[in-house]
C-alpha positions in Angstrom: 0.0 0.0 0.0 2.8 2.7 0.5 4.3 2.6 -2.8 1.2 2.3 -4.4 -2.4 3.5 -3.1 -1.0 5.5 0.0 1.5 7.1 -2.4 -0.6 8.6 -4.5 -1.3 11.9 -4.4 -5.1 12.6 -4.8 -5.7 10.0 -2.3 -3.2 11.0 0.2 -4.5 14.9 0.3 -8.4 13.2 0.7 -6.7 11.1 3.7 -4.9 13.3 5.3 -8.5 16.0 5.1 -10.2 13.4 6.5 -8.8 11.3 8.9 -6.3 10.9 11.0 -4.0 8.2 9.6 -1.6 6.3 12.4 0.6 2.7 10.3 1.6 0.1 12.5 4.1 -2.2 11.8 3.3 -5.5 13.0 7.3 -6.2 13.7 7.2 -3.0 16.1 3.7 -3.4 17.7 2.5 -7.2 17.4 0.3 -5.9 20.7 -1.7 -3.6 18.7 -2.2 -6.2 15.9 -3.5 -8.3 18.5 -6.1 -5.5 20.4 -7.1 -4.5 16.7 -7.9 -8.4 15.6 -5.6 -8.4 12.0 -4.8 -11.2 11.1 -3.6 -10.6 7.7 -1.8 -7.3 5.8 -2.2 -4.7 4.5 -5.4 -4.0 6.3 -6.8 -0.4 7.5 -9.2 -0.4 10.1 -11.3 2.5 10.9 -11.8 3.9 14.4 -14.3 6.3 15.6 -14.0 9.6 17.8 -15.1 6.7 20.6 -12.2 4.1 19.5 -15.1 1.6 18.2 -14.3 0.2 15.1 -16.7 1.3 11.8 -14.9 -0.5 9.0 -12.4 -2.8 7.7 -10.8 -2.8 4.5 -8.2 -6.0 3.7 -6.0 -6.2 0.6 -4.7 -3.4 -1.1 -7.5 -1.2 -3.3 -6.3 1.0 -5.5 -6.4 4.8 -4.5 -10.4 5.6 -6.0 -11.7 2.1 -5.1 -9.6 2.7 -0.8 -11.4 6.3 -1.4 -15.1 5.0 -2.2 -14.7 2.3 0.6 -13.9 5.0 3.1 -16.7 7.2 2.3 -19.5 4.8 2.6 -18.0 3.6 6.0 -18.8 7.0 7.3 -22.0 7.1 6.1 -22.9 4.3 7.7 
């Protein structure tokens, strides 16, 4: 996801508007793998304001598909 979908541009200026984006590197912080339930990468998981979780997206979406997929996960 970094080289390709996080990289580019018109996706990482919605992002950044939008959310507030925290990686985790499994190597680093196996722990918070574990409290956020992944089990397989690359995987974003969205929290709310209250730290419940709203969505989960697996693979690796391309920049519009990743973009589409976060929007209707706040609407919901």
């Amino acid at each position: 996801m970094d080289s390709g979908t996080l990289s580019d541009e018109s996706f990482s200026t919605y992002a950044k508007a939008n959310f507030e984006l925290v990686k985790i590197d499994e190597a680093e912080n196996g722990v918070e793998f574990e409290k956020l339930g992944i089990t397989s990468v690359p995987a974003v998981v969205i929290l709310g304001s209250d730290g419940k979780e709203i969505a989960r997206i697996t693979g690796d979406p391309g920049p519009a598909e990743l973009k589409a997929q976060l929007e209707a996960a706040l609407q919901n």
